[in-house]
C-alpha positions in Angstrom: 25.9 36.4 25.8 22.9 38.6 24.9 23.5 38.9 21.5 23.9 34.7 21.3 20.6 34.2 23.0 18.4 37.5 21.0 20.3 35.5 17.6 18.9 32.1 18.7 15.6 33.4 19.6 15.7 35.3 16.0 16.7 32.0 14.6 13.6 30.1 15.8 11.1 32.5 15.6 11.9 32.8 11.8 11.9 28.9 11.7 8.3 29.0 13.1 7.2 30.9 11.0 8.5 29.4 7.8 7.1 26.4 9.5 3.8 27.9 10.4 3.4 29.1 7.2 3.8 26.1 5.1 0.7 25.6 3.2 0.9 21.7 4.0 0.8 22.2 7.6 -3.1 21.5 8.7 -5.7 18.4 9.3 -6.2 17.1 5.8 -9.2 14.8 4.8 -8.2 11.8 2.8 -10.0 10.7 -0.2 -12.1 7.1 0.8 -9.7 4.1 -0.2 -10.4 0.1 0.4 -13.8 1.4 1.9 -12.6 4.5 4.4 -10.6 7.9 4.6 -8.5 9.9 7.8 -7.5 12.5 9.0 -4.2 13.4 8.6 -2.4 15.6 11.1 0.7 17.4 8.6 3.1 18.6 10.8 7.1 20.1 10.3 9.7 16.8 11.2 12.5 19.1 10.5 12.8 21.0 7.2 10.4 18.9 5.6 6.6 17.7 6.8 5.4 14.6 7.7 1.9 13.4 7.9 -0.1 10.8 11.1 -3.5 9.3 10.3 -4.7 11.1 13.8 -8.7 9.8 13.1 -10.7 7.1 11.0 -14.4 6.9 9.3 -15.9 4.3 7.4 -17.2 5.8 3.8 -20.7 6.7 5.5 -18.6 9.0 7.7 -19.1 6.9 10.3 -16.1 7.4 12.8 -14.3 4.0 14.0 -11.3 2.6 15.3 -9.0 1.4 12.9 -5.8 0.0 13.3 -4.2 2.8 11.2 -4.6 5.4 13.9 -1.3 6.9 14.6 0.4 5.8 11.5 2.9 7.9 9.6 1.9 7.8 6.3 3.6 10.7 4.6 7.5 11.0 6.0 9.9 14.0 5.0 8.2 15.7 2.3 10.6 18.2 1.4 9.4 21.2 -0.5 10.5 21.1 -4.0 8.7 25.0 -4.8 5.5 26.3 -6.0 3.4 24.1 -3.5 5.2 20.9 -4.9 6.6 18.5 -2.2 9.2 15.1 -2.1 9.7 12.8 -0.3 7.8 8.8 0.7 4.1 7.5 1.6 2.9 4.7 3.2 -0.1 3.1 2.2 -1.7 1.5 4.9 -3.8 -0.7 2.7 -0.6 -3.1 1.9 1.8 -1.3 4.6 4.4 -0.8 1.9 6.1 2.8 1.7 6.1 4.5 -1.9 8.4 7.4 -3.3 6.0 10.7 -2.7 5.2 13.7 -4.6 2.7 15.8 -3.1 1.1 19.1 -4.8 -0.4 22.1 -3.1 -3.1 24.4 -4.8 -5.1 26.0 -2.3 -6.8 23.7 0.0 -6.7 21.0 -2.1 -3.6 18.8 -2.1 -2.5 15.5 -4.9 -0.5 13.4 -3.3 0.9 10.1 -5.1 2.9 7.3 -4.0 5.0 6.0 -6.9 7.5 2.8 -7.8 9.6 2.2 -11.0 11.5 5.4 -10.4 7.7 7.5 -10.5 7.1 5.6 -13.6 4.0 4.1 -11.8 2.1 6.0 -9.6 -1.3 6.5 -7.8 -2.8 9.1 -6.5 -5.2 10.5 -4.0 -7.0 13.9 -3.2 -7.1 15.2 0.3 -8.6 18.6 1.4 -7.7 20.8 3.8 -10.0 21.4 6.8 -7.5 23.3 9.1 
């Protein structure tokens, strides 16, 4: 029974810290789109990372209430390897959920939402603040 309960402690502490260490975990700054950016809280939502607008500003960095607060906008982003990321976005500007690439370099991160297979994409730039 000890060795089943030091394994399973073993277990999750590596998964922690595999977790912990993913460079996409953090608060992330969106770029400004349709007039404001977020904050984005990335998180771990199993072996991938997922992504909730957790505050809004206007462009002047004004903070306000918006009805995107506490949306998921970036859902199982699986890492693909050297800081690249796949999985689906949803753009709150037209509520419509995109296939997702995200890419990691440092504290900057490109994320696009793409249709046609990733034939047509767009794309933002977030920073990391945390």
């Amino acid at each position: 029974m000890k060795r089943i309960a030091l394994a399973a402690a073993l277990t999750l502490g590596s998964a922690l810290s595999a977790q912990a260490a993913d460079p996409a975990i953090g608060i992330w700054q969106t770029q400004v789109d349709e007039g404001s950016f977020a904050m984005v809280n990335m998180y771990a939502c199993g072996p991938a990372v997922c992504g909730t607008i957790t505050r809004t500003f206007k462009a002047d960095g004004t903070e306000y209430d918006s009805p995107n607060k506490g949306k998921q906008i970036v859902m199982n982003m699986t890492p693909q390897g050297d800081g690249a990321y796949a999985g689906e976005v949803l753009r709150p500007a037209d509520n419509k959920t995109y296939i997702g690439k995200m890419q990691i370099t440092g504290n900057d991160l490109a994320l696009k939402g793409c249709v046609a297979g990733g034939l047509i994409c767009k794309s933002q730039s977030w920073k990391k603040l945390q």
